[in-house]
Structure formats: C-alpha cells, structure tokens
C-alpha positions as CSV (number, residue, x, y, z in Angstrom):
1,X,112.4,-29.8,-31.2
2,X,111.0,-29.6,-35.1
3,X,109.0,-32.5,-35.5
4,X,108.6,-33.1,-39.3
5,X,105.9,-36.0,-39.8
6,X,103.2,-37.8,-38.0
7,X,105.8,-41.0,-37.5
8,X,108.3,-38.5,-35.9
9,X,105.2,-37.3,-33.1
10,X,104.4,-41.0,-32.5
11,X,108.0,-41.9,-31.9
12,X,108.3,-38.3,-29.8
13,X,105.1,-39.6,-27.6
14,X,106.9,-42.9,-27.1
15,X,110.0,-41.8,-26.0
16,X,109.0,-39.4,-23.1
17,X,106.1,-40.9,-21.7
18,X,105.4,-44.2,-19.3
19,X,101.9,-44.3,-20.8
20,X,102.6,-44.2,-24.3
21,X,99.7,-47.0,-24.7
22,X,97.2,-44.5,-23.1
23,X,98.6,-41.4,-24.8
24,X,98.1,-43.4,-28.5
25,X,94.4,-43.9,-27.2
26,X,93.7,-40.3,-26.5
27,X,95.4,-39.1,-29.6
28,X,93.2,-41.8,-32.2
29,X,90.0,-40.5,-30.0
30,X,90.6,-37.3,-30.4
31,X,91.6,-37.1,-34.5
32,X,88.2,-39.3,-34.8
33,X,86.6,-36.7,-33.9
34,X,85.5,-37.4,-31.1
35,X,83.3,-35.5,-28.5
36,X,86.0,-33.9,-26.2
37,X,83.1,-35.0,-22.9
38,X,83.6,-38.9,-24.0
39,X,87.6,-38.4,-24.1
40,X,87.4,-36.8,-20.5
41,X,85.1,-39.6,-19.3
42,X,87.8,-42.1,-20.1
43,X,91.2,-39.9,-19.2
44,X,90.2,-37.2,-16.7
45,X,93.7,-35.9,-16.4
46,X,93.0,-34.0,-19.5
47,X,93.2,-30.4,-17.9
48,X,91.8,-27.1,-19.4
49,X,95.1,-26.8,-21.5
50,X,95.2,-30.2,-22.6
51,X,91.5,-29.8,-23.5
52,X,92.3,-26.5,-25.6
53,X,95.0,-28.7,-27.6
54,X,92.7,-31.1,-28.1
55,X,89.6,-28.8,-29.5
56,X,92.8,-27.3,-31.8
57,X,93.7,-30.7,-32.9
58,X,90.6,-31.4,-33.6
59,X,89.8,-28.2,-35.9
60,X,93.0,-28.9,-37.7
61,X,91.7,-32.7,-38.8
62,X,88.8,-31.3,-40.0
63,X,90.0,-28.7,-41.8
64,X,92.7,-31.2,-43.2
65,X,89.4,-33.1,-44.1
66,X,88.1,-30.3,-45.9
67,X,90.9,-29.1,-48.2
68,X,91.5,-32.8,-49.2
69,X,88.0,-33.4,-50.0
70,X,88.5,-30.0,-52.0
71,X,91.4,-31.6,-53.9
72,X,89.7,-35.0,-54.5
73,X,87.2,-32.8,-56.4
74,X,89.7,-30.4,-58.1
75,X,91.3,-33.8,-59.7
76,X,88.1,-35.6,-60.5
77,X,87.6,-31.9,-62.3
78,X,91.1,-32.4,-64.0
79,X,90.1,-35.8,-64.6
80,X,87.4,-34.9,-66.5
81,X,88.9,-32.7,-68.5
82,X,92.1,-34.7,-69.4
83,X,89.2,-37.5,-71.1
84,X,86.7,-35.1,-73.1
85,X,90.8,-33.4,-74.5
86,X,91.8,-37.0,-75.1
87,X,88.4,-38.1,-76.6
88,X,88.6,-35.0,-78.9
89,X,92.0,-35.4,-80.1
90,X,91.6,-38.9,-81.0
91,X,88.6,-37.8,-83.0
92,X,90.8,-35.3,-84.7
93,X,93.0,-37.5,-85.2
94,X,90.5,-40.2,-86.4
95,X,89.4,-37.4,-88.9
96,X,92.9,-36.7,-90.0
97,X,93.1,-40.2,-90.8
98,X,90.1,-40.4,-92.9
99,X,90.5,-38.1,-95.1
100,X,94.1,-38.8,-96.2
C-alpha cells in the first residue's frame, strides 16, 4: 500500500487497529519528541522493532524541523531582498520623476 499524506496514515491506523485511540497517543508522543523511556512507560508493548520505528520517526521530525526552519530563513532572506529591490526601484523611479 502507497500511503501519500499524513491524513491517509491516520485513516490507515484507524482502519486496521481496535486501539486506534491508543495508537493516535503513541504516535503524537512520539513526533513530540518525546523520550522513547516515557513512551514505554505508558505502552510497554512497544517491542525492540517498534522501538527502532519509533527512534526513525523521530529523527525524521526533526530533520523535517530542520530543513523548514532552513526554509523559514531562506524566505525571510528573499524577503529581504524583494524590499531593499522594491525600495530602490521606487527611488529610481522617484528620481525619474523628478527630473522630467
């Protein structure tokens, strides 16, 4: 099965499980970020290869977390740019203007 967006995972979960409730918990928990030993406290029937899932969701959220920050920068950047081009064209233009 592809699964092509987070909705489509959710509605995946919901469909083949009997705890969907629990397995919504342990999913939230874990893209929080948070400690794996917590999580296992609450749901021990998280196994080693559940656990390893876990760890690699975990790595992906953050590195998610990472390149967005990365890209809030790159268009604060652009941002930037786009109002000292805007600022100098309309003093160009204001120039223009003047001396016609």
């Amino acid at each position: 099965m592809t699964v092509s967006s987070p909705q489509a995972v959710w509605d995946f979960v919901g469909c083949r499980t009997g705890t969907a409730h629990g397995t919504h918990e342990v999913l939230k928990r874990i893209r929080r970020g948070e400690p794996i030993t917590a999580i296992l406290v609450d749901h021990p029937q998280l196994n080693q290869a559940r656990i390893g899932l876990a760890r690699h969701l975990q790595n992906q959220e953050l590195e998610l977390s990472r390149l967005y920050s990365k890209m809030q920068d790159g268009e604060r950047r652009k941002m930037q740019m786009e109002h000292d081009l805007a600022t100098s064209l309309r003093q160009a233009f204001d120039l223009t203007a003047a001396s016609a």
